[in-house]
C-alpha positions as CSV (number, residue, x, y, z in Angstrom):
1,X,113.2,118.1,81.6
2,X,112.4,119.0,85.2
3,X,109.7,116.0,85.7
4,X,112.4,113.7,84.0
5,X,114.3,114.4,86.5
6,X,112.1,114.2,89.7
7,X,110.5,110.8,87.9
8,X,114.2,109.3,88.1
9,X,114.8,110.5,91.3
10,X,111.4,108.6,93.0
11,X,112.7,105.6,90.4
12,X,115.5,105.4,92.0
13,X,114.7,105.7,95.9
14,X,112.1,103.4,95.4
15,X,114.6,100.8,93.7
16,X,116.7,101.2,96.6
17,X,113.7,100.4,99.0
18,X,113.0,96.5,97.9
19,X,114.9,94.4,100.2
20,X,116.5,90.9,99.7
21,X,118.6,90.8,103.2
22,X,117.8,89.6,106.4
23,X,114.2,90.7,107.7
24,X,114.5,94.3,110.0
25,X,114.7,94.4,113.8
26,X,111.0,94.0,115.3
27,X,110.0,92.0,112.2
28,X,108.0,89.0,112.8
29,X,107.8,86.1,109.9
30,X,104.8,83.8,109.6
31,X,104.1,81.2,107.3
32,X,105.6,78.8,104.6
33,X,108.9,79.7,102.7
34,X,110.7,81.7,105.4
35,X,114.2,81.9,104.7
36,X,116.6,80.8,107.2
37,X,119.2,83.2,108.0
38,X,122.5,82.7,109.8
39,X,122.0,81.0,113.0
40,X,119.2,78.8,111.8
41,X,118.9,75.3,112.5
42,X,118.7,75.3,108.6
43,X,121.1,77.7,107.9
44,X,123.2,76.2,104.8
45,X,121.7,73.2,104.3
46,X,121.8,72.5,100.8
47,X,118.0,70.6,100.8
48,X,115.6,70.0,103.4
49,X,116.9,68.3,106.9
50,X,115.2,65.3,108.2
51,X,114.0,64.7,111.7
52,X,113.4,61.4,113.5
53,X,110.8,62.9,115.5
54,X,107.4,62.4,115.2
55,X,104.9,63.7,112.6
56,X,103.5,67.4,114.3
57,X,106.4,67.9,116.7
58,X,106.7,71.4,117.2
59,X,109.9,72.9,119.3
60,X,111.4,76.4,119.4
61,X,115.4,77.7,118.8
62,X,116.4,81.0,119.9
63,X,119.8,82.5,119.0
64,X,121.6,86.5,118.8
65,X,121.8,87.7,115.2
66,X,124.8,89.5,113.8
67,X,123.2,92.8,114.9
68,X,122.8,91.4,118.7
69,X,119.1,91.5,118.1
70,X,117.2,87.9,120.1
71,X,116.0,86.0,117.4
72,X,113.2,83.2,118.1
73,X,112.2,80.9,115.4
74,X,109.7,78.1,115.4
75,X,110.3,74.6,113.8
76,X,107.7,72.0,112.6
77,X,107.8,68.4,111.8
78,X,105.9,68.1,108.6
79,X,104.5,64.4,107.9
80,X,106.9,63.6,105.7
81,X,109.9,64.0,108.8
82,X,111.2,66.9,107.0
83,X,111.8,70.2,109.4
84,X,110.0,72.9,108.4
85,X,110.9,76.6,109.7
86,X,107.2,78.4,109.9
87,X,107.9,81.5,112.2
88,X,110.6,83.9,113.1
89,X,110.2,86.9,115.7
90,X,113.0,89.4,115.8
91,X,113.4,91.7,118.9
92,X,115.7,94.2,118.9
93,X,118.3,94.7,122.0
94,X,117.0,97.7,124.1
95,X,119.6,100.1,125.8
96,X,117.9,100.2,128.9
97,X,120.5,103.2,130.3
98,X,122.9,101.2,133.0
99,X,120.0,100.4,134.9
């Protein structure tokens, strides 16, 4: 009965550890499929946004999350003129003591 319960127990804390929010403070994102969150240039968009700029165009878009954190994300032109988010760096706000 014991290992019953300590097997439910890890179950559950380990449930609870998946994620399906926003990526943690200090996280950095690389790579196709990144999920814009709010503040994106993508943010909402119901299908891919078009760009008039060239094939390769690369540019960058930095904005404050909801937890104040800086948030820099890098945008692509793919060849198709579609924008394409491939990497997000997250940096936390530091409390640098009045100084």
């Amino acid at each position: 009965m014991r290992s019953v319960l300590i097997l439910s127990f890890v179950t559950l804390v380990l449930a609870a550890c998946s994620s399906t929010g926003d990526a943690p403070p200090g996280a950095i994102d690389y790579g196709p499929g990144i999920r814009p969150i709010k503040g994106s240039i993508t943010y909402g968009d119901q299908g891919p946004r078009r760009s008039d700029l060239p094939p390769g165009y690369k540019f960058s878009h930095e904005f404050y999350d909801a937890f104040g954190s800086r948030v820099q994300e890098r945008y692509r032109i793919t060849d198709d003129g579609i924008l394409e988010l491939y990497s997000r760096r997250v940096k936390p706000i530091t409390i640098s003591g009045g100084r």
